[in-house]
N, CA, C and O atoms as CSV, one atom per row, in Angstrom:
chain,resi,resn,atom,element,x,y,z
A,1,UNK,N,N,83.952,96.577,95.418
A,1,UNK,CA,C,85.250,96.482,94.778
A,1,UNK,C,C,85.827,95.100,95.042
A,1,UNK,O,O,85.695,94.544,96.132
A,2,UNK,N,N,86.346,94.666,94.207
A,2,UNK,CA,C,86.980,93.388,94.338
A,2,UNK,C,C,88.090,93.257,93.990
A,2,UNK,O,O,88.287,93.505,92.800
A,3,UNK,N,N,89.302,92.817,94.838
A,3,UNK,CA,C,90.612,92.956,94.794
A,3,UNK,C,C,91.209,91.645,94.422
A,3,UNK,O,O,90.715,90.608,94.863
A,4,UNK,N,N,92.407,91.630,93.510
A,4,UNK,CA,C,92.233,90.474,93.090
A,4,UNK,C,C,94.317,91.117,92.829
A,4,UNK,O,O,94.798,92.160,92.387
A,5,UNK,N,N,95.054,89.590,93.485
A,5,UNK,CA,C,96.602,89.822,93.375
A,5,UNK,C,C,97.018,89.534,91.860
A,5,UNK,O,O,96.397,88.718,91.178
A,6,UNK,N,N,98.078,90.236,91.393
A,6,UNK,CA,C,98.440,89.950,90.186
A,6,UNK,C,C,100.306,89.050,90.413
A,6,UNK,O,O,100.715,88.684,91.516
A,7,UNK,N,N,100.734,88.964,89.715
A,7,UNK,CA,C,101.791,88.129,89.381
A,7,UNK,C,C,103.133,89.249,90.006
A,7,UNK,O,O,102.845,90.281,90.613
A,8,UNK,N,N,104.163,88.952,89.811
A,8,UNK,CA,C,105.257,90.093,90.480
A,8,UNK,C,C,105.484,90.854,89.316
A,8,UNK,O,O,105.580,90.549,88.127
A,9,UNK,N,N,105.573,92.344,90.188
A,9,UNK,CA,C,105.578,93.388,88.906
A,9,UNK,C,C,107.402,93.341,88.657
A,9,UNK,O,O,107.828,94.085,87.773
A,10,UNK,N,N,108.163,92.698,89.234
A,10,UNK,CA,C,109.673,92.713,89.423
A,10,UNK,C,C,110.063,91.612,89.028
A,10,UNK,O,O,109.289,90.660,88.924
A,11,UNK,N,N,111.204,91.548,88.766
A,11,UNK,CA,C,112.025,90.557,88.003
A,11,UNK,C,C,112.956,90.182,89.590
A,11,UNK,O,O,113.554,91.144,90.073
A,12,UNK,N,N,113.046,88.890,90.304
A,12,UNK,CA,C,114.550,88.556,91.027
A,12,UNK,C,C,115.674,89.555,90.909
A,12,UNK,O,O,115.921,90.321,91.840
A,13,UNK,N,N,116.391,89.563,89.734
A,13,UNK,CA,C,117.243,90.188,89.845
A,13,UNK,C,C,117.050,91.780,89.777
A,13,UNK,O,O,118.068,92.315,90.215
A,14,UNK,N,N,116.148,92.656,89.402
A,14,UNK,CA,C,115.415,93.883,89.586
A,14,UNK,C,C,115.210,94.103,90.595
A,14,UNK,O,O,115.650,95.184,90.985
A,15,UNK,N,N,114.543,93.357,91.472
A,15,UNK,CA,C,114.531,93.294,93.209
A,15,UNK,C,C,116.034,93.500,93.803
A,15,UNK,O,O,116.563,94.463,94.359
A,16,UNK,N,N,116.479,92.274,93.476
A,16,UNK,CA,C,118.327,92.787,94.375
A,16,UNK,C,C,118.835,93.927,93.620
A,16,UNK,O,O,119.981,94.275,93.904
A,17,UNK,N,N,118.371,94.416,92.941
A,17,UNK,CA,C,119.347,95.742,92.519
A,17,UNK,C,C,118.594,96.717,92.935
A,17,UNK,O,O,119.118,97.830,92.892
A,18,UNK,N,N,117.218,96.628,93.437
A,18,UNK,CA,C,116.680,98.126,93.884
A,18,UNK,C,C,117.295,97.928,95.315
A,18,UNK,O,O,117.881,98.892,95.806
A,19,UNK,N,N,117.200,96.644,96.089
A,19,UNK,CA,C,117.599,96.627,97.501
A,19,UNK,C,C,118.879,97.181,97.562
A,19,UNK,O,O,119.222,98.025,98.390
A,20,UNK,N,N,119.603,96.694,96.664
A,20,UNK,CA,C,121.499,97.380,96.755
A,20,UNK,C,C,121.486,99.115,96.680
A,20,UNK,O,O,122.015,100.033,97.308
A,21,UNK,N,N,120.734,98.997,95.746
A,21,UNK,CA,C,120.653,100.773,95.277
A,21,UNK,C,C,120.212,101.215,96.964
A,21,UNK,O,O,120.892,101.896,97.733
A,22,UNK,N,N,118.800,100.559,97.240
A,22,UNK,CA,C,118.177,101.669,98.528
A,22,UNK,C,C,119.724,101.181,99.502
A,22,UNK,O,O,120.461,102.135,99.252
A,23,UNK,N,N,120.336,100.459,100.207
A,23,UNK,CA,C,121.187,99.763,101.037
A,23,UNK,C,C,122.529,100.783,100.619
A,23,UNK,O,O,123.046,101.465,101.504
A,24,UNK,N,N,122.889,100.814,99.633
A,24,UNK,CA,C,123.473,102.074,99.205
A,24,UNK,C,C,123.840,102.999,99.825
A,24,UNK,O,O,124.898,103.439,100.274
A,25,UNK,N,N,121.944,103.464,99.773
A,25,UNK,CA,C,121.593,104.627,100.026
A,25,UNK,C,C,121.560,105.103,101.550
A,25,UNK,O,O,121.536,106.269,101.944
A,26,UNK,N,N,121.565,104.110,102.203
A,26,UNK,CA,C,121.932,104.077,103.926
A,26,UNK,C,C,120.324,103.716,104.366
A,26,UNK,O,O,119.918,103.911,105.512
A,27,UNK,N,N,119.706,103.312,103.575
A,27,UNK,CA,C,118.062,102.612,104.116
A,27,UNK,C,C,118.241,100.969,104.629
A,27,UNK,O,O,118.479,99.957,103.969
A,28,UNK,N,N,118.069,101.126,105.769
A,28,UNK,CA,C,118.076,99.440,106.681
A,28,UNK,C,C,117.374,98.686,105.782
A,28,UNK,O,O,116.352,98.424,106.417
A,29,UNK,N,N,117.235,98.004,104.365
A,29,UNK,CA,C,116.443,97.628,103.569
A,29,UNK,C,C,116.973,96.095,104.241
A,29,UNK,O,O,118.098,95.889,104.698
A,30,UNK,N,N,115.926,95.172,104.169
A,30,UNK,CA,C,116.450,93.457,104.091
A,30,UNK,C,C,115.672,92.797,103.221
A,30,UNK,O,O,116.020,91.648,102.949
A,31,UNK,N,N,114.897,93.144,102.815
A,31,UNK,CA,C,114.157,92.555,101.553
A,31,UNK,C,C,113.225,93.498,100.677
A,31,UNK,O,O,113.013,94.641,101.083
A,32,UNK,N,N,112.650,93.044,99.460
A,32,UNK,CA,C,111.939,94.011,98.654
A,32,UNK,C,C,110.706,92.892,97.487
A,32,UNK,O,O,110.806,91.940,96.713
A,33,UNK,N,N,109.741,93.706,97.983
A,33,UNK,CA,C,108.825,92.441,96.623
A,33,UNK,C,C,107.630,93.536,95.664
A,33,UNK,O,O,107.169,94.628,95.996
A,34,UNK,N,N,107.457,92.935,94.728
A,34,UNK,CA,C,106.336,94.471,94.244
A,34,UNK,C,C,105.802,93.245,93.448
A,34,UNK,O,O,106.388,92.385,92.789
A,35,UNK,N,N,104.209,93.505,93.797
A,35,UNK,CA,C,103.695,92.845,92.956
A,35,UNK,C,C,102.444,93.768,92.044
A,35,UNK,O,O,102.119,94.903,92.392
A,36,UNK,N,N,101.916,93.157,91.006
A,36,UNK,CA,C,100.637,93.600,90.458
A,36,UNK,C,C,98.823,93.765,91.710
A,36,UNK,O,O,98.463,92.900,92.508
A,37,UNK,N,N,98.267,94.787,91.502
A,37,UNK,CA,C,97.207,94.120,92.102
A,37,UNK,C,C,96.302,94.582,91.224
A,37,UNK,O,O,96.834,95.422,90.498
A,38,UNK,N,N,94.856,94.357,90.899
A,38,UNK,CA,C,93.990,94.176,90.404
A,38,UNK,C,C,92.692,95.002,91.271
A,38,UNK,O,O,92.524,94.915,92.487
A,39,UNK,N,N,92.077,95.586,90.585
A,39,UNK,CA,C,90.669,96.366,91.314
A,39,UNK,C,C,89.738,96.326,90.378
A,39,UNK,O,O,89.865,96.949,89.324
A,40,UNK,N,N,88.850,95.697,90.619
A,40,UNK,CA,C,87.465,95.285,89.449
A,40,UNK,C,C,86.334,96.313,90.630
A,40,UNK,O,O,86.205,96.394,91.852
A,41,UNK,N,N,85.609,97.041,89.268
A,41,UNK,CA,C,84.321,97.467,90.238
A,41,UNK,C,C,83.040,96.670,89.557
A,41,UNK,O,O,82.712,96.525,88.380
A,42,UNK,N,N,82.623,96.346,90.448
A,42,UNK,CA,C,81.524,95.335,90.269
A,42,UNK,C,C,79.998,96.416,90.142
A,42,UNK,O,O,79.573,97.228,90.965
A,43,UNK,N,N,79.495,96.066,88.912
A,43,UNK,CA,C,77.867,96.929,88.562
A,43,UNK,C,C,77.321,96.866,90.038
A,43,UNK,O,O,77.032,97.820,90.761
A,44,UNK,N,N,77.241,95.404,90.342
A,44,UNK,CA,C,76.267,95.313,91.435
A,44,UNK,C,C,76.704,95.284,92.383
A,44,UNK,O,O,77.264,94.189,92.323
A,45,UNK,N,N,77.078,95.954,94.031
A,45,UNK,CA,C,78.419,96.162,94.888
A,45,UNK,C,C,77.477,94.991,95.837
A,45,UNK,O,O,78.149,94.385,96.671
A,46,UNK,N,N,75.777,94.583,95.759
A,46,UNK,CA,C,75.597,93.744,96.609
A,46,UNK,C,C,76.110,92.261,96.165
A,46,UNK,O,O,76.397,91.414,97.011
A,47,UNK,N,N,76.169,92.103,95.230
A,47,UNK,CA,C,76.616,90.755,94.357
A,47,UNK,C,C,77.609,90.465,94.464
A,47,UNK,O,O,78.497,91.293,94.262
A,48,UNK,N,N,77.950,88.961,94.883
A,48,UNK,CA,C,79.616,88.746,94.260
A,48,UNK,C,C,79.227,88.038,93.017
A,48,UNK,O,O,78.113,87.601,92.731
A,49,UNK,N,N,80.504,87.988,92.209
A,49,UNK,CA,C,80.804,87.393,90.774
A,49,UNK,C,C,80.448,85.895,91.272
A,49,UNK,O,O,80.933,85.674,92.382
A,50,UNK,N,N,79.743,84.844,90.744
A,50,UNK,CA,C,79.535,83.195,90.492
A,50,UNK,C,C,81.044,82.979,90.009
A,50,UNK,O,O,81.891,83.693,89.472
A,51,UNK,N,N,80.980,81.682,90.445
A,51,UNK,CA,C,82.531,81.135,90.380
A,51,UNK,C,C,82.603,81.449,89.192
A,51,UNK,O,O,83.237,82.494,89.044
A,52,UNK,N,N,82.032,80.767,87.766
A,52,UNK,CA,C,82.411,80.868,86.307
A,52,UNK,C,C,82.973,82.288,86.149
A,52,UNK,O,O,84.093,82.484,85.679
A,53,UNK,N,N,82.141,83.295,86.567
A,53,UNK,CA,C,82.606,84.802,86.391
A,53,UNK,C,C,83.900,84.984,86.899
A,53,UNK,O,O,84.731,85.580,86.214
A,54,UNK,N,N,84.261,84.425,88.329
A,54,UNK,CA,C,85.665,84.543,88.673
A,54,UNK,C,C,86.969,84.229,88.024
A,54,UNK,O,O,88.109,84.653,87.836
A,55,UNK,N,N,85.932,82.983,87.728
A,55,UNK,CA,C,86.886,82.280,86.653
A,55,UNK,C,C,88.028,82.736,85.942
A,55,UNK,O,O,89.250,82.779,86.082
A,56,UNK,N,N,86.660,83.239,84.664
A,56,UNK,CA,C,87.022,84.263,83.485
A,56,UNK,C,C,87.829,85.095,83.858
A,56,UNK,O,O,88.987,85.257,83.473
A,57,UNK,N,N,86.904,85.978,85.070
A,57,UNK,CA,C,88.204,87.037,85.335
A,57,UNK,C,C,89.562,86.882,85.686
A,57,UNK,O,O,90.432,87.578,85.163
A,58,UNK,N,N,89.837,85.920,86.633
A,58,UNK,CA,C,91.316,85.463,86.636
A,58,UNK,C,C,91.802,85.171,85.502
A,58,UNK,O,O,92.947,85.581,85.311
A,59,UNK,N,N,91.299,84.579,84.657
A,59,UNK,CA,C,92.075,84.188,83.352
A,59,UNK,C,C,92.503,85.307,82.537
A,59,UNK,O,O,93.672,85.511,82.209
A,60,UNK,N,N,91.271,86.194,82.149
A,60,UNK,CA,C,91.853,87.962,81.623
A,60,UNK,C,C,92.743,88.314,82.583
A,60,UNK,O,O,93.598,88.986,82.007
A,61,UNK,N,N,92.952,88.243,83.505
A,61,UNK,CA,C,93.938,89.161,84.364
A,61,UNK,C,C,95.594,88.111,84.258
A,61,UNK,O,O,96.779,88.442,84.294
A,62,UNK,N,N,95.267,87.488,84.193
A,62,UNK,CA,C,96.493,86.155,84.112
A,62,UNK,C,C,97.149,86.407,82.612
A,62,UNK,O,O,96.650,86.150,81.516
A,63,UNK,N,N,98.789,87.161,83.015
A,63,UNK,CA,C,99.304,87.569,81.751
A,63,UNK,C,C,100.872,87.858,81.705
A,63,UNK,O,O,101.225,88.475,82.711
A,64,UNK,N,N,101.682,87.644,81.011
A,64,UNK,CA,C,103.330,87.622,80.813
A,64,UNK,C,C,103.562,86.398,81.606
A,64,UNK,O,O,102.850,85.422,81.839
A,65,UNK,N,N,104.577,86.675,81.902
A,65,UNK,CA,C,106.042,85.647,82.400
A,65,UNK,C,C,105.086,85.462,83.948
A,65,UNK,O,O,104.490,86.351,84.557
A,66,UNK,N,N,105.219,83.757,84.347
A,66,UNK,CA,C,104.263,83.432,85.055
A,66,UNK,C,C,105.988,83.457,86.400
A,66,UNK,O,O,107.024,82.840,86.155
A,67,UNK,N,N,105.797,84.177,87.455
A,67,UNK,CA,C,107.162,84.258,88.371
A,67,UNK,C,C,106.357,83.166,90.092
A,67,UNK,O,O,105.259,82.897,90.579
A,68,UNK,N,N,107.484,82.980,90.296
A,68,UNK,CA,C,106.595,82.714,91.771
A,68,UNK,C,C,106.011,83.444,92.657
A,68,UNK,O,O,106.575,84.538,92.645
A,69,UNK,N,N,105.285,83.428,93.326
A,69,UNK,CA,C,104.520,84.010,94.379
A,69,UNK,C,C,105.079,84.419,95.583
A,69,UNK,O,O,105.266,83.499,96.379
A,70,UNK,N,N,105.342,85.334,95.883
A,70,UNK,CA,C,106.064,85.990,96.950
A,70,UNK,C,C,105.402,86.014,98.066
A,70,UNK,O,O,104.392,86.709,97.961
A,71,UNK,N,N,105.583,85.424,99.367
A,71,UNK,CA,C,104.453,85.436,100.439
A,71,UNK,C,C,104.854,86.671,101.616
A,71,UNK,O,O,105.734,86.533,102.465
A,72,UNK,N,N,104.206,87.589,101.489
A,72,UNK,CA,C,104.439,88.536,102.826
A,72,UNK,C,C,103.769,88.487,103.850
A,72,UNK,O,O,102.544,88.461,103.728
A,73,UNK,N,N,104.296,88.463,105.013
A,73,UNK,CA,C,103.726,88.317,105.991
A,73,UNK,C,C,102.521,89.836,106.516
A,73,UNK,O,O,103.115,90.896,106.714
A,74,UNK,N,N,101.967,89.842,106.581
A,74,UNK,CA,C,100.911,91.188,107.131
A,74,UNK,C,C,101.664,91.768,108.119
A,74,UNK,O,O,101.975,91.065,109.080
A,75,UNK,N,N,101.982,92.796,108.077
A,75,UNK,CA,C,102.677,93.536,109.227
A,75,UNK,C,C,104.002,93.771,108.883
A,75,UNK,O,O,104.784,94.366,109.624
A,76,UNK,N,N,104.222,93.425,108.028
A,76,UNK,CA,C,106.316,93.117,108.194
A,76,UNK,C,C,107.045,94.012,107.731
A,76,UNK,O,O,108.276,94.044,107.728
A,77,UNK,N,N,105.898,95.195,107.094
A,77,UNK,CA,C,107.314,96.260,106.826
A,77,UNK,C,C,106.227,97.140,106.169
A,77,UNK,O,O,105.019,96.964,106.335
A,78,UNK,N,N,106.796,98.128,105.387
A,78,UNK,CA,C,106.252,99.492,105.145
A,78,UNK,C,C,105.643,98.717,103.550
A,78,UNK,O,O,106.217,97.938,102.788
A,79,UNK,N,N,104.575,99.191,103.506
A,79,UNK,CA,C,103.761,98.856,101.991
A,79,UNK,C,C,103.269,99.778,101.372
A,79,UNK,O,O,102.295,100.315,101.900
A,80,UNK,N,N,103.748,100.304,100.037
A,80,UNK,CA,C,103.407,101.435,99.136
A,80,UNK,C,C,103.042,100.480,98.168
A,80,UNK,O,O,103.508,99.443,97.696
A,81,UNK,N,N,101.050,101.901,97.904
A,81,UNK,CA,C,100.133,101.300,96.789
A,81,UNK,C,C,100.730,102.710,95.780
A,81,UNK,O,O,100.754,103.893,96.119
A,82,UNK,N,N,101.086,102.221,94.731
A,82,UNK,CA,C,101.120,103.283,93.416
A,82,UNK,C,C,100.042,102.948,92.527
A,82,UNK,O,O,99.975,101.845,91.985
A,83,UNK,N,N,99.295,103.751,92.378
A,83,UNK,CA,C,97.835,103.816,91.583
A,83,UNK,C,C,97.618,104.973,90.871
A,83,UNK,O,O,98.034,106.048,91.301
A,84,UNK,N,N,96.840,104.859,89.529
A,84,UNK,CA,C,96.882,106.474,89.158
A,84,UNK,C,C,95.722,107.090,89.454
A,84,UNK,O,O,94.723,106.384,89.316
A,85,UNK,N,N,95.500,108.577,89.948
A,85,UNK,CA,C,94.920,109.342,90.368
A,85,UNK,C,C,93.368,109.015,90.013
A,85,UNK,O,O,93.095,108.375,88.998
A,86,UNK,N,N,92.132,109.599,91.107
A,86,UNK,CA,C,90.836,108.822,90.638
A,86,UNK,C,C,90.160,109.518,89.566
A,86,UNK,O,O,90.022,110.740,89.611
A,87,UNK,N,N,89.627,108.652,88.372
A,87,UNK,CA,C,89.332,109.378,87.431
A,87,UNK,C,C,89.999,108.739,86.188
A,87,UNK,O,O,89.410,108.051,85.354
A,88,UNK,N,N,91.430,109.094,86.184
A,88,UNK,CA,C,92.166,109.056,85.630
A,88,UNK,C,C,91.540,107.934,84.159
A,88,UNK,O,O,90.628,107.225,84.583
A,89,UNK,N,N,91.779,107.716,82.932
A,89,UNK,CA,C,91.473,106.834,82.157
A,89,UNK,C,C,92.513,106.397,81.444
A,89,UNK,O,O,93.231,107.384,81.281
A,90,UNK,N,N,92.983,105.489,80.940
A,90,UNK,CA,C,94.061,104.941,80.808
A,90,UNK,C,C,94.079,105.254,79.074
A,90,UNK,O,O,93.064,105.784,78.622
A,91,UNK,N,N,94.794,105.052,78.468
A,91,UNK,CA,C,94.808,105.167,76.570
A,91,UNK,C,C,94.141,103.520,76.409
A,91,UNK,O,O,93.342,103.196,75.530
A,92,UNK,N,N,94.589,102.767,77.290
A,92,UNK,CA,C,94.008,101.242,77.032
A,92,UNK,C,C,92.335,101.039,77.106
A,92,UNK,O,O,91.529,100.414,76.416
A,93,UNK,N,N,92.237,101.856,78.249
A,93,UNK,CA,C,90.596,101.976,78.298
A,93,UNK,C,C,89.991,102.734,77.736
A,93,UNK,O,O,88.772,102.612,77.849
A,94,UNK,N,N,90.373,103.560,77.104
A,94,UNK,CA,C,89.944,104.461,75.946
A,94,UNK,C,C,90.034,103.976,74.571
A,94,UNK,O,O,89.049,103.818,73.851
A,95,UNK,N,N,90.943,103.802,74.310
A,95,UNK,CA,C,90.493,102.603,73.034
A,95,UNK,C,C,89.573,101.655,73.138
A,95,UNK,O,O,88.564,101.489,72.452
A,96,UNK,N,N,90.019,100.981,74.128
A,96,UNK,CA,C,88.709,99.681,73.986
A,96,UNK,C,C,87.480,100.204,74.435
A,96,UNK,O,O,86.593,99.351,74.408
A,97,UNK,N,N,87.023,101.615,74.948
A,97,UNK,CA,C,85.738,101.757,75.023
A,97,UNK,C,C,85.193,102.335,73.359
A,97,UNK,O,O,84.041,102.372,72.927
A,98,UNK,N,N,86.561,102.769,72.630
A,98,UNK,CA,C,86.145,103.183,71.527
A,98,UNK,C,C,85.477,101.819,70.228
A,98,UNK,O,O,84.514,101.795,69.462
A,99,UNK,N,N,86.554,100.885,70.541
A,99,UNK,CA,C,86.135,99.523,69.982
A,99,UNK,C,C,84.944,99.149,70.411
A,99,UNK,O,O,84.467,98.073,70.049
């Protein structure tokens, strides 16, 4: 599997309004970041992708409003992955396997 970061799934000002909402809510919140991430399964799990292949793939994955990069430190607070269930097939990947 190859993990690969995507761009921020949040807007600046979407961020300070979920923090106000949770802060609100009586949650010790001091900051908030959500980003995209990316999971490619690779045919061959002994292989990595050649740079050109990486390439490409960053470039397909590279998409909307380009935001800055949010740096979190490892450790610094509670981190929730939302993913959909395994299996699951998307209407996007179902079309394009139909194409």
């Amino acid at each position: 599997m190859l993990t690969l970061r995507g761009s921020s799934a949040l807007s600046p000002f979407r961020l300070e309004k979920l923090r106000a909402d949770l802060v609100a809510s009586g949650l010790p919140v001091r900051s908030l970041a959500a980003s995209f991430v990316h999971v490619a399964e690779l045919t061959d799990s002994a292989a990595a992708l050649s740079a050109g292949q990486q390439t490409v793939l960053e470039k397909l994955l590279t998409y909307g409003p380009r935001r800055a990069e949010v740096s979190i430190p490892a450790g610094s607070g509670l981190v929730q992955i939302i993913a959909p269930r395994p299996g699951t097939i998307s209407p996007w990947s179902s079309k394009a396997t139909d194409i």
